[in-house]
C-alpha positions in Angstrom: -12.5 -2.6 7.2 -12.7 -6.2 8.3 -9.3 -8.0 8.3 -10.1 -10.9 5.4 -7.8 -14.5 5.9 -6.4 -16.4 3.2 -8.9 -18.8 4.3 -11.4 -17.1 3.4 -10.1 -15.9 0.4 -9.9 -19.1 -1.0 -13.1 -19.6 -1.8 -12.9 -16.7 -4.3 -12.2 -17.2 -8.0 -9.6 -15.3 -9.4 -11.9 -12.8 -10.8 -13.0 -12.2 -7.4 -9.7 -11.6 -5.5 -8.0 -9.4 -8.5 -12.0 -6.7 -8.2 -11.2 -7.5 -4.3 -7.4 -6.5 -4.6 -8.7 -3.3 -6.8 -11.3 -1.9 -4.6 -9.7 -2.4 -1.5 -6.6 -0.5 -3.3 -8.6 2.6 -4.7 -10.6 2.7 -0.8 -7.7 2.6 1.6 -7.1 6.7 0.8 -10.6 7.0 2.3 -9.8 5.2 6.2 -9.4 7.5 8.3 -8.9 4.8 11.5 -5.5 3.6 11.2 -6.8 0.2 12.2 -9.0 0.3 9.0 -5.7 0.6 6.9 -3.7 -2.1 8.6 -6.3 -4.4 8.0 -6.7 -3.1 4.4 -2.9 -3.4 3.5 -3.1 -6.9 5.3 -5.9 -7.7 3.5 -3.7 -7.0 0.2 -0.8 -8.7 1.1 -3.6 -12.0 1.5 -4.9 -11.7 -1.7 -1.1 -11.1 -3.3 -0.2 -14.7 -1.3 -3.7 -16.4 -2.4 -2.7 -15.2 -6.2 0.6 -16.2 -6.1 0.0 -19.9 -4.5 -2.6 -20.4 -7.0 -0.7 -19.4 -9.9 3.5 -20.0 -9.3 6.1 -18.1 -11.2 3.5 -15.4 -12.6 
């Protein structure tokens, strides 16, 4: 799984990052490489941050 940066994520609308945030969350029981599953959980915690900056006290 490819490590995805805030930066990137940006350019998503909110639709986007929330089926992102899902499929990433139903795959990561699939990765076998542990690598895979750092960058997936990092990944997550990305699209959490790009979520919460774009919508403050939800």
């Amino acid at each position: 799984m490819k490590l995805t940066t805030r930066f990137e994520l940006a350019s998503k609308s909110t639709n986007e990052l929330r089926a992102l945030y899902r499929d990433i969350f139903n795959a990561i029981a699939t990765f076998e490489q542990p690598q895979e599953r750092l960058n997936a959980f990092a990944t997550l915690q990305n699209i959490r941050a790009e979520l919460s900056h774009r919508a403050p006290g939800l």
